[in-house]
PyMOL CGO cylinders between C-alpha atoms (Angstrom):
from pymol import cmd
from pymol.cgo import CYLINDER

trace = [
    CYLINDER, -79.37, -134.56, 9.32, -81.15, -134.01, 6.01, 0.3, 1, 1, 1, 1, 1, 1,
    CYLINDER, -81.15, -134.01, 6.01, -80.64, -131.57, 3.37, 0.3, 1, 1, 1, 1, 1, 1,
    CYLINDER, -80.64, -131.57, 3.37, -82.10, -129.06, 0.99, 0.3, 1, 1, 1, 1, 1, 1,
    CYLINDER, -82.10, -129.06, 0.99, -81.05, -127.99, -2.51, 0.3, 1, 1, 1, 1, 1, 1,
    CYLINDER, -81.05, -127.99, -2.51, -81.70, -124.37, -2.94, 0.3, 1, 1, 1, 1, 1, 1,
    CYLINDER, -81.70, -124.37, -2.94, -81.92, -122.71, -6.79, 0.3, 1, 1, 1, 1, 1, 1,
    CYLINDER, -81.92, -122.71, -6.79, -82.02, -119.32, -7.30, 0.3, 1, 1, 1, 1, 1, 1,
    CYLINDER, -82.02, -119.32, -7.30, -84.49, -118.40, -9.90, 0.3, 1, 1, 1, 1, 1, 1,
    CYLINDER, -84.49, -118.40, -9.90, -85.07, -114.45, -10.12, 0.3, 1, 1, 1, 1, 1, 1,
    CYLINDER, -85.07, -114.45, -10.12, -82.74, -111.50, -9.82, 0.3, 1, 1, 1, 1, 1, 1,
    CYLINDER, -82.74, -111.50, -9.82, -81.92, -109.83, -6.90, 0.3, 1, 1, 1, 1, 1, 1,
    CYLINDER, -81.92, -109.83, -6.90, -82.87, -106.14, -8.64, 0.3, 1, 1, 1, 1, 1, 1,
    CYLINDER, -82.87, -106.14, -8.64, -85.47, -104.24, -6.40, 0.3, 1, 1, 1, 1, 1, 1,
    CYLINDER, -85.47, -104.24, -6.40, -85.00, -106.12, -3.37, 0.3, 1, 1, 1, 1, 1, 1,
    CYLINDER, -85.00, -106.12, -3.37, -85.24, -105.27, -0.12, 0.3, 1, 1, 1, 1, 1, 1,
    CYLINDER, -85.24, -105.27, -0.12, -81.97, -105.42, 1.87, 0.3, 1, 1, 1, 1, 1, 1,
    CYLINDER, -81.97, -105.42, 1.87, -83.49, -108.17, 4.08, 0.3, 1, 1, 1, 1, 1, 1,
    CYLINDER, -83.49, -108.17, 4.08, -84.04, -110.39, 1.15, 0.3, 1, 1, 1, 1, 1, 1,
    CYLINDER, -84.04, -110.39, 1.15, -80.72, -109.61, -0.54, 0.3, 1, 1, 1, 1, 1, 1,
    CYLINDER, -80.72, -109.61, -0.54, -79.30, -110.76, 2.58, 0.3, 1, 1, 1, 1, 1, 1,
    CYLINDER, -79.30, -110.76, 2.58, -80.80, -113.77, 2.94, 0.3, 1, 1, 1, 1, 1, 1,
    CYLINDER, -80.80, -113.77, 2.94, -80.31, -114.59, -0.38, 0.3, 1, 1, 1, 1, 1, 1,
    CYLINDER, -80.31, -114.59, -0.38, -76.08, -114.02, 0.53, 0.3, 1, 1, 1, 1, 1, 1,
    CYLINDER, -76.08, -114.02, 0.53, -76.70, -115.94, 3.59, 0.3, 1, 1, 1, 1, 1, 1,
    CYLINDER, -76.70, -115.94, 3.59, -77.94, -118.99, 1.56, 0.3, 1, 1, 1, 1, 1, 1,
    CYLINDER, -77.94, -118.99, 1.56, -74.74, -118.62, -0.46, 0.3, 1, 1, 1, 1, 1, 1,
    CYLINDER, -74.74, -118.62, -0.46, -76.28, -117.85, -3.68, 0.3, 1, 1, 1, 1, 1, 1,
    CYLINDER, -76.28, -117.85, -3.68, -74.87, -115.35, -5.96, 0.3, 1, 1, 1, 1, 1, 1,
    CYLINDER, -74.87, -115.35, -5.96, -76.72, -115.39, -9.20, 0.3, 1, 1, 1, 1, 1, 1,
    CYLINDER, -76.72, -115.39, -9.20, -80.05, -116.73, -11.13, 0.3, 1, 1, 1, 1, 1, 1,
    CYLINDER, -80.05, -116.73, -11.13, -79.69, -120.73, -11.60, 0.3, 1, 1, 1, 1, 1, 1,
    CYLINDER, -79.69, -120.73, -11.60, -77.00, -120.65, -8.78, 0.3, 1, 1, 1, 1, 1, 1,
    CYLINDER, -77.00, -120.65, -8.78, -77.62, -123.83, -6.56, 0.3, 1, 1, 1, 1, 1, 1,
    CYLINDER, -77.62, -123.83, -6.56, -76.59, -124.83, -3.02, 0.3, 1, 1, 1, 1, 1, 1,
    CYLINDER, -76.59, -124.83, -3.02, -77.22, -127.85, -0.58, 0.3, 1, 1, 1, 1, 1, 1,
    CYLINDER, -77.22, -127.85, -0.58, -77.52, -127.17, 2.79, 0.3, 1, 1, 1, 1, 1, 1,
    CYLINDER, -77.52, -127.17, 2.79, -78.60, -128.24, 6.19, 0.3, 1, 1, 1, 1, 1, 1,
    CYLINDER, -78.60, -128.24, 6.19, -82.23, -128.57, 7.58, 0.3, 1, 1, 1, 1, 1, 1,
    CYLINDER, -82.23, -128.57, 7.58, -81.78, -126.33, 10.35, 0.3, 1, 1, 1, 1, 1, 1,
    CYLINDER, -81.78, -126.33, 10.35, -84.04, -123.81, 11.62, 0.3, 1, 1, 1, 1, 1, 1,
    CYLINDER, -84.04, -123.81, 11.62, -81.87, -121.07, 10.66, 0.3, 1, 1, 1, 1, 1, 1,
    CYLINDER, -81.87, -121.07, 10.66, -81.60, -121.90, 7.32, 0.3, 1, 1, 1, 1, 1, 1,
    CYLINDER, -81.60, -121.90, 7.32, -85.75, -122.43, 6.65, 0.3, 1, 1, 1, 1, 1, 1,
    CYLINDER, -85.75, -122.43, 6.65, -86.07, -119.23, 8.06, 0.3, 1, 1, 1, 1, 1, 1,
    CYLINDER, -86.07, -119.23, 8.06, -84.04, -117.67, 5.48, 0.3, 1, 1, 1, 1, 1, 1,
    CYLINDER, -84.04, -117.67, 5.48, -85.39, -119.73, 2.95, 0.3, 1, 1, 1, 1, 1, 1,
    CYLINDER, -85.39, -119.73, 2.95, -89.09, -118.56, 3.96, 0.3, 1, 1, 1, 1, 1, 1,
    CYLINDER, -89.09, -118.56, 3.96, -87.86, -115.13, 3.27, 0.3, 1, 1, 1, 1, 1, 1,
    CYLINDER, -87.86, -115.13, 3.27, -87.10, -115.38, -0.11, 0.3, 1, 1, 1, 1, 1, 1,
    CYLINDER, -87.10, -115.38, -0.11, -89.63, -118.55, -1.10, 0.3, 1, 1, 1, 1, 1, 1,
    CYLINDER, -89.63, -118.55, -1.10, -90.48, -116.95, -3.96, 0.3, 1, 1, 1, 1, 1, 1,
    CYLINDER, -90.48, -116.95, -3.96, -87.09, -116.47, -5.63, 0.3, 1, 1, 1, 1, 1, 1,
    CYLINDER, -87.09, -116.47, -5.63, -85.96, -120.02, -4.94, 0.3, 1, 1, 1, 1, 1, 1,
    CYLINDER, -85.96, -120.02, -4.94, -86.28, -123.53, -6.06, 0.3, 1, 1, 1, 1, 1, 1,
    CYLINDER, -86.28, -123.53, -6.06, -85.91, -126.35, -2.83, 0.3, 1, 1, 1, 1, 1, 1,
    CYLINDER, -85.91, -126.35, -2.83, -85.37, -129.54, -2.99, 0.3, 1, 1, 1, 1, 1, 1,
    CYLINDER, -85.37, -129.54, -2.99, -85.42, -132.33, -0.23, 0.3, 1, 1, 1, 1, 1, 1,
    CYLINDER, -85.42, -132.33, -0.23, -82.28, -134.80, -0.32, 0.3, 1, 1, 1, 1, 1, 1,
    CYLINDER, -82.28, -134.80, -0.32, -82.61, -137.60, 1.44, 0.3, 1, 1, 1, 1, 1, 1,
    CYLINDER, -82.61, -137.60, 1.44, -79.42, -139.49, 2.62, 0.3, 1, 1, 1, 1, 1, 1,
]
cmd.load_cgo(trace, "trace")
C-alpha cells in the first residue's frame, strides 16, 4: 500500500468545523506539522477537503 506525506501549511483560524475536523482526522495539529499516511479512500477524501491548507507528498516503498 502506498503512502502520502501530509504538511500543514495555514492556520486553522476561520474554519469551518468540517475542515477543522478533517484537519484532526489527518492528525495534524499545527502549521508545518507533518504526517504519513495510507492511500486509502478515506483519507483522500479528507485530504480533498482541506487541499488548500496542505502540502502532499507521494512515498513510494
Amino acid at each position: 500500500m502506498s503512502k502520502i506525506k501530509v504538511s500543514q501549511k495555514l492556520s486553522l483560524i476561520g474554519k469551518t468545523k468540517k475542515q477543522i475536523a478533517c484537519i484532526k482526522g489527518l492528525g495534524l495539529r499545527k502549521i508545518n506539522d507533518s504526517r504519513i499516511i495510507d492511500d486509502t479512500p478515506e483519507n483522500l477524501g479528507m485530504v480533498n477537503v482541506v487541499k488548500h491548507m496542505v502540502n502532499i507528498e507521494r512515498i513510494e516503498e
